[in-house]
N, C-alpha and C positions, 0 to 999 in steps of 0.2 A: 291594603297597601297599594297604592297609584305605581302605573309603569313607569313611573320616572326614578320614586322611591326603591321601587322593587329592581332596579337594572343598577343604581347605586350600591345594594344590601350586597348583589352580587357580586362587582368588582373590588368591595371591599374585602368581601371572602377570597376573591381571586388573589389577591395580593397578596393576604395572610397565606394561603395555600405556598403559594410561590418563595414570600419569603423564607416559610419553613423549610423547604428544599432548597435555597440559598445556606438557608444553616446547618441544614444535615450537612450539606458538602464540605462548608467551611469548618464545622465540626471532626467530620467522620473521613472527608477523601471519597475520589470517585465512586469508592467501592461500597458504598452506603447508598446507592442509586441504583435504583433500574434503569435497566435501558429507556422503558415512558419516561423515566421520572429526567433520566438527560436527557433526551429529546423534547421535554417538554419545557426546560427550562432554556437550553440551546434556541427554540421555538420562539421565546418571549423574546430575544434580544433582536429578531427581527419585528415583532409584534407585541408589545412589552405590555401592552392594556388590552391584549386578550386573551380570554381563557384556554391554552392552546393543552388540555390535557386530554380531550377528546381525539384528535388532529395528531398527536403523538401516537394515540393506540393504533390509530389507522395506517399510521404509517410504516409503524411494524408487524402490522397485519398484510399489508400489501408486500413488504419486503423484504420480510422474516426476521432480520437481525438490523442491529445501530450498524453495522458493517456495510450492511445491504444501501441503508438508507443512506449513507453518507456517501456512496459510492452511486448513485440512482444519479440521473442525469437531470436539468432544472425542468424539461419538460415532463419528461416520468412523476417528479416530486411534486409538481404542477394540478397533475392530475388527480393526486388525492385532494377529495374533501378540505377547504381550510386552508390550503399551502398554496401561495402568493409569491408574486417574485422577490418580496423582503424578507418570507420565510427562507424560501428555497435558495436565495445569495446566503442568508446566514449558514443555514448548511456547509453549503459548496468553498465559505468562506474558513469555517474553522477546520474543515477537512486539509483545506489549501495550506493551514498555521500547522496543521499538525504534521503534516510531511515533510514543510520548510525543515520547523525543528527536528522531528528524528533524520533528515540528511547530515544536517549542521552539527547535530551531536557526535556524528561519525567522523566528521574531517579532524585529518591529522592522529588519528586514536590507529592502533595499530589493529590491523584485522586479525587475525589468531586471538587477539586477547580480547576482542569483542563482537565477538560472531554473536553472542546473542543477540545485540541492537541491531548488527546488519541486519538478523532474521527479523528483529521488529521492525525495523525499517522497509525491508522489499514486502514483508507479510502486510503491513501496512496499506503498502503506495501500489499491493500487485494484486493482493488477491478480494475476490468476488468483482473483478473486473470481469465486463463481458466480450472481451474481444483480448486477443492475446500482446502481450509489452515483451520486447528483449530491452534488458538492460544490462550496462557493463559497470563495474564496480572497479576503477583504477588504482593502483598502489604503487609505492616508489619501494625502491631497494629495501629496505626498513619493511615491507608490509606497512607501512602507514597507508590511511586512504586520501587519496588526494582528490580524487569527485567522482558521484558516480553519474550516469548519463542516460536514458531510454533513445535505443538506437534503433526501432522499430517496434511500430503498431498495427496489429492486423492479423491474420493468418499464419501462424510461423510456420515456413517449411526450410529445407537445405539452400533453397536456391530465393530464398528472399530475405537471408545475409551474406553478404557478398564478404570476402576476406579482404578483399583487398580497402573499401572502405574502413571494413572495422581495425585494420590496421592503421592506418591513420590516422584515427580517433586514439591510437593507441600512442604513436605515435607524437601526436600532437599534446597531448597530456604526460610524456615524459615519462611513462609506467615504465616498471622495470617486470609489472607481474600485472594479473586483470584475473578477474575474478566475474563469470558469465552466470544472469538469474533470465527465467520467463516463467510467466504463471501460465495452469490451465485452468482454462473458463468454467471446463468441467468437476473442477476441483480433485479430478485423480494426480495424483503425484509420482504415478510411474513414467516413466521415461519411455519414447517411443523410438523406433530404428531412425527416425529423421531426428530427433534429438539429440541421438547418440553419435550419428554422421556427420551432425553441423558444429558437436564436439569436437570429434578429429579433423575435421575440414580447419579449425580454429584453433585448434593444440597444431597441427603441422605449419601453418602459418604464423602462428607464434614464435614458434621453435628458431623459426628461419629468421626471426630478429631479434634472436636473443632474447626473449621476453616467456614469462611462464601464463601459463594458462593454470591458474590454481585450483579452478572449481566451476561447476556449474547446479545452479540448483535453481530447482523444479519447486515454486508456490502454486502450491493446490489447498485442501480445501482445512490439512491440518494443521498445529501448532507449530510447524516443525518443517520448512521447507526438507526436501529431499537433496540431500547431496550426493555428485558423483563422488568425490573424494571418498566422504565418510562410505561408499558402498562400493569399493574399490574400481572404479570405473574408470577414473583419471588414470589410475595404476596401468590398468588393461591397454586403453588410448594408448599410454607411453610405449608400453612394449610392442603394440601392432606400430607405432610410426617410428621407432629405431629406425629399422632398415630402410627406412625412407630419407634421413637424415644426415 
């Protein structure tokens, strides 16, 4: 077989290959995929005629999980073996579709009755991130969500959320309640004395406009952001800042 014959025989298998992973999905749902096998097909829609199932292995080899690699920056994703800027836009692109939608799912849904999505939502858009996000999660009277927002990127300490901004932001979205997430890069989910002080610093400035501070929760590395509420910590905040109030 001549190399012209023998680079034809191959892309015709590449395509059967791909097709059939077109039809498991369309058959079976995500959950009929491995992670290569979505990343390899995610892969083709930036390079559609070539074999990118090599290019796939690597990529969860360099960056442990589809989490990792969706979240990997265009230069990091670059650097593997294989991966071009038309790979590495498709990436950065479906990641981009799938946080639009889990936001958009949440507007207007009332928070208490969908705290799960929230968690898929901020689990989502916060964790295996390498550098720390505050975000606020707005609600009007009803607990409905009205939008939520990332109000700082970087190092989070007490003194690099200032109240008085985030009150404004609070303000300016018409919340009647707010609801506080940050992930750790580290992926532990305990809460630190700065954590717990930028709580009360935010629950006593809340308070003073009439507005609740419902919750804050800690994205780390499990299913399951940590909540102050659900670990009675909100409860604590309230009784230390009475007497303040």
């Amino acid at each position: 077989m001549d190399f012209v014959a023998k680079k034809k025989d191959l892309q015709e298998k590449g395509k059967g290959h791909r097709q059939r992973l077109r039809d498991k999905f369309s058959n079976r749902g995500i959950d009929s995929l491995n992670d290569d096998e979505v990343l390899e097909l995610l892969l083709t829609m930036g390079t559609p005629r070539r074999d990118c199932k090599e290019t796939a292995r690597l990529l969860l080899k360099e960056f442990a999980t589809l989490s990792g690699v969706l979240e990997a920056t265009s230069f990091e994703l670059q650097q593997v073996n294989g991966i071009g800027p038309k790979n590495s836009f498709a990436v950065h692109f479906i990641q981009s579709v799938a946080r639009r939608y889990l936001k958009q799912r949440l507007e207007k849904k009332n928070y208490l009755r969908s705290s799960r999505e929230v968690a898929d939502f901020l689990i989502h858009s916060m964790r295996d991130l390498k550098k720390e996000v505050f975000q606020a999660i707005f609600l009007d009277a009803s607990f409905s969500i009205i939008d939520s927002k990332i109000l700082f990127e970087g190092t989070l300490s007490v003194n690099t959320i200032y109240p008085r901004e985030f009150i404004k932001l609070v303000l300016s979205h018409h919340a009647a309640a707010v609801v506080i997430a940050h992930n750790h890069p580290s992926g532990s989910q305990q809460p630190s004395p700065a954590d717990r002080k930028l709580t009360r610093n935010l629950f006593l400035a809340c308070s003073l406009i009439d507005v609740q501070l419902l919750d804050h929760l800690i994205i780390g590395a499990g299913e399951h952001p940590f909540s102050f509420a659900d670990h009675g910590i909100m409860e604590e905040i309230k009784q230390e800042c009475l007497p303040l109030l």
